[in-house]
N, C-alpha and C positions, 0 to 999 in steps of 0.2 A: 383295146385292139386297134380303134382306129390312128393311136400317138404310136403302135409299133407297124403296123401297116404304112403310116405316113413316114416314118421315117425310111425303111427299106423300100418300097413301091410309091407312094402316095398317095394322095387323100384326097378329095374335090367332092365334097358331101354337103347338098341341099339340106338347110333345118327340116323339121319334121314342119311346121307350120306352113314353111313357103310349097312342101312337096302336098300336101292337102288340099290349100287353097289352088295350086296349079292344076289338079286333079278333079279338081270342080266340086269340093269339100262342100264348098259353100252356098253351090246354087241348090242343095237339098234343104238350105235353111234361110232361103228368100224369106217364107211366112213368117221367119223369126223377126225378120228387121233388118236382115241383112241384102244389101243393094250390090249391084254390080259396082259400081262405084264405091260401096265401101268395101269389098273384094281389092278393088287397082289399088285403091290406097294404101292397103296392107300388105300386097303384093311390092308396092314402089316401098315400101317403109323396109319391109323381111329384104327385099336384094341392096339398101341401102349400106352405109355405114356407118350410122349414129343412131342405133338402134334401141340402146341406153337413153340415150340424151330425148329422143324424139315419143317414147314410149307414152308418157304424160306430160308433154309440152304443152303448156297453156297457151304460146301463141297461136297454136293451130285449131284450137278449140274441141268442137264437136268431131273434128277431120284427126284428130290423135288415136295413135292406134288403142291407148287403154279406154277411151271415149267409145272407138267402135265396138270396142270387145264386150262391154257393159252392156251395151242394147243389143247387140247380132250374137254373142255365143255363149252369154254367162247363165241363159234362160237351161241352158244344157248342160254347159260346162262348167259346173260350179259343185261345191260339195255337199250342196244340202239341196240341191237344185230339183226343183219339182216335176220338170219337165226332160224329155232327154232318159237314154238307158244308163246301165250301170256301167260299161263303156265308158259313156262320157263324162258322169260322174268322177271316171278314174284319172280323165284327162282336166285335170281343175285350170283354167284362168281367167284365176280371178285376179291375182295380184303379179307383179314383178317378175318375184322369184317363183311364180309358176309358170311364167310366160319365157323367161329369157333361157331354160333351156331346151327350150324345145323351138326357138327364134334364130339363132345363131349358127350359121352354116361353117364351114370347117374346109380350109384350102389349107393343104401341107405339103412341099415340093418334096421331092426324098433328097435325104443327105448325098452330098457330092461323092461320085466314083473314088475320088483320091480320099478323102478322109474314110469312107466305108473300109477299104485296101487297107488303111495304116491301123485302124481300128483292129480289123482281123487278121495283122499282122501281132499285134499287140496280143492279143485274147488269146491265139492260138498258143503261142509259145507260154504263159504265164497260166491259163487255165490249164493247158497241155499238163503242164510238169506239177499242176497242184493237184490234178487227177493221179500223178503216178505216184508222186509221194502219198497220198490220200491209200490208195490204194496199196500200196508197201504196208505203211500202218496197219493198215486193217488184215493182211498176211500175216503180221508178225505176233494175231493174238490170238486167242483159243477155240474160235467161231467157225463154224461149218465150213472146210473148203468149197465144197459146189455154191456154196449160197453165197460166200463171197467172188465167187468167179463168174454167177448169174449178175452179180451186181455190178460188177465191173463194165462185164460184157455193155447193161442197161447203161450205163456213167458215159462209156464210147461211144457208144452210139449216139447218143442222144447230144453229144458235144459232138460228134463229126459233123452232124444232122444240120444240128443248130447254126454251126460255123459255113459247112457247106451250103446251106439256103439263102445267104445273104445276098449273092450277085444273082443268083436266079429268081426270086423272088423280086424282082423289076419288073421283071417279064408277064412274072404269072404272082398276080397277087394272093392265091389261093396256099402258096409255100407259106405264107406268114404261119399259120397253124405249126407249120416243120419248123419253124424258128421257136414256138411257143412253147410246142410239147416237148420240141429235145431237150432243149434250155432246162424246160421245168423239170425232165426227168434228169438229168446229167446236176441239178441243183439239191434236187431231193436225194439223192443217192446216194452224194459226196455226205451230205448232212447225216442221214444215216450210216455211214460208214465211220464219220471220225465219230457218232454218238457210239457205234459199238466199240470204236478203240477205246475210246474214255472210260463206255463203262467196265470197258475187261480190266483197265486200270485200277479202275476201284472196284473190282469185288474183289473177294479174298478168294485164293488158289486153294486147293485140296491137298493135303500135306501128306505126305505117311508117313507111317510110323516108324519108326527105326532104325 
């Protein structure tokens, strides 16, 4: 959500770590070991950009953020951790790759006016006409007409939906969902549709006699 959000609207998302420690996560866990000072340091480390690189840097020593993390949150945040709820249990780091994603905050501008325009110039016409072919197809075979008219109906919509959400969803980031669900319905729909052509194709027709 937040790679299609970023791209139609944008994205400027604090990691989960830096939005905790800003929130005063950590002055509930002073008795742990954890210092005001070793707070700023993780604080300057999370709004950093060598987040990788600095994580267990030995020239910093004890002042590294995997250093802090050992004495200030693994007494809780660990998985066998004796101390600490089952919450924090669930939130483990101990290692790396438990740490880095939930470390790395997320800046996405949105795609340029003019390539979004040629984008939905492009999609409209070529999804447009695969929907009507799609749709002919599945007319020309032995299945319920209301339920392939219902289906249709659902295929249109959900392609208008999708297509017309893109420039207003700048605005109002909450349209991302209307880009999501028309998409996903006008996708599933199509797929069902040419799976009923196929299979009219292949079953065998009722003959009679005579």
């Amino acid at each position: 959500m937040d790679d299609i959000r970023g791209a139609y609207h944008g994205v400027e998302k604090e990691s989960a770590l830096l939005r905790v420690l800003e929130h005063g996560h950590a002055d509930t866990a002073f008795d742990s070991g954890c210092t005001p000072r070793d707070r700023d340091l993780l604080l300057d480390w999370l709004r950093g950009d060598t987040l990788s690189l600095s994580y267990d840097n030995l020239d910093i020593g004890d002042d590294a953020p995997a250093e802090i993390m050992a004495r200030s949150c693994i007494s809780c945040h660990a998985r066998q951790a004796a101390a600490g709820s089952d919450a924090a249990r669930a939130i483990p780091l101990e290692y790396w790759d438990d740490v880095a994603p939930l470390a790395f905050s997320r800046s996405i501008s949105p795609t340029d006016t003019s390539v979004v325009l040629a984008s939905m110039h492009a999609h409209s016409i070529s999804l447009g006409m695969l929907c009507v072919l799609v749709v002919l197809l599945s007319f020309a075979t032995r299945w319920s007409r209301p339920v392939l008219g219902w289906l249709t109906l659902i295929a249109g919509l959900g392609l208008a939906l999708d297509l017309g959400s893109w420039f207003l969803v700048r605005d109002h980031a909450g349209l991302v969902w209307v880009i999501v669900l028309g998409g996903s319905a006008f996708s599933i729909v199509t797929a069902l549709l040419l799976c009923a052509t196929l299979l009219d194709l292949w079953l065998p027709r009722e003959t009679t006699a005579g």
